[in-house]
C-alpha positions as CSV (number, residue, x, y, z in Angstrom):
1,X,99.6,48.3,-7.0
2,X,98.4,49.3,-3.7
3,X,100.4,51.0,-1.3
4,X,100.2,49.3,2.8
5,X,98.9,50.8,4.7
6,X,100.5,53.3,7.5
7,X,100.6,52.0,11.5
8,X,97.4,53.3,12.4
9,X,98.6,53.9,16.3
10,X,101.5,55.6,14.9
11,X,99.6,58.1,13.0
12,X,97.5,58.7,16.3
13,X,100.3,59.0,18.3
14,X,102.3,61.0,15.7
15,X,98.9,63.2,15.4
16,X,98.5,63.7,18.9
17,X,102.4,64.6,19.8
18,X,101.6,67.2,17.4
19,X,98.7,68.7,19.0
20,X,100.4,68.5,22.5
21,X,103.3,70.5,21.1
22,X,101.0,73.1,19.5
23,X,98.9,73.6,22.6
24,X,102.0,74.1,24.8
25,X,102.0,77.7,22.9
26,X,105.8,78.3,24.1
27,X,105.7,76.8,27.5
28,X,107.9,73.8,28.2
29,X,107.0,70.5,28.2
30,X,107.1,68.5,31.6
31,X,107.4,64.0,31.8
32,X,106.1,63.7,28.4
33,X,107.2,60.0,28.2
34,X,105.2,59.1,31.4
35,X,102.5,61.2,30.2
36,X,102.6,59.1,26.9
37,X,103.2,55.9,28.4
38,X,100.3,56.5,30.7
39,X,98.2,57.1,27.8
40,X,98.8,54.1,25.9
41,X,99.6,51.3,28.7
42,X,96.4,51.6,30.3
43,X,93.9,51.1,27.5
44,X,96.5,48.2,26.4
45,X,96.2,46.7,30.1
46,X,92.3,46.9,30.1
47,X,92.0,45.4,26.6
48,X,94.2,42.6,26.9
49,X,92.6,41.8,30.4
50,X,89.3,41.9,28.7
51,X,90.2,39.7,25.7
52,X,91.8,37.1,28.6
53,X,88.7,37.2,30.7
54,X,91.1,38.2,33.7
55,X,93.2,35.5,33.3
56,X,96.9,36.9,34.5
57,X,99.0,34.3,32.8
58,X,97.6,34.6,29.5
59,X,97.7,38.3,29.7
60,X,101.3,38.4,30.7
61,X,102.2,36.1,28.2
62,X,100.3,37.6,25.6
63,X,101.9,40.9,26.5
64,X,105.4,39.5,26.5
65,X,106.2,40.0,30.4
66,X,106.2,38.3,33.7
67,X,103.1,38.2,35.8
68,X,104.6,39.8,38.8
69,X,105.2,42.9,36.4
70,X,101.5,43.1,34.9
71,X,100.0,42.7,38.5
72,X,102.4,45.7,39.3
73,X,101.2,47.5,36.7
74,X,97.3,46.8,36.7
75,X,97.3,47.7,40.7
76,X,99.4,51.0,39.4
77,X,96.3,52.0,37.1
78,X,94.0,50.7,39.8
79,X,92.7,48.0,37.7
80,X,93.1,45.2,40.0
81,X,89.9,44.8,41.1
């Protein structure tokens, strides 16, 4: 039997928390969940914008919040264009 297949996001993430640790080489780490969050919400906000066409309502319902908050947050990563 075949075994599933891991998340592949979690194994980037997972891979990329690792390398972030490494390179700190001793020094502490500063906002790491807005540095993470920043990471991942953008490219999440540009994709789903790109597979509505633009359209606001279908990409805040697809993305499971209002449309006030996803006009919030596509003016906050200056995609609003």
């Amino acid at each position: 039997m075949k075994e599933s297949c891991p998340n592949p996001l979690n194994g980037c993430v997972r891979k990329a928390l690792d390398k972030y640790f490494t390179d700190l080489d001793g020094h502490a780490p500063g906002e790491l969940y807005q540095l993470m969050l920043g990471e991942v919400e953008r490219p999440l906000l540009e994709k789903v914008m790109d597979y509505t066409k633009g359209n606001q309502t279908q990409a805040s319902q697809l993305l499971g919040i209002n449309r006030g908050t996803l006009r919030k947050k596509l003016k906050q990563y200056d995609l609003d264009n």
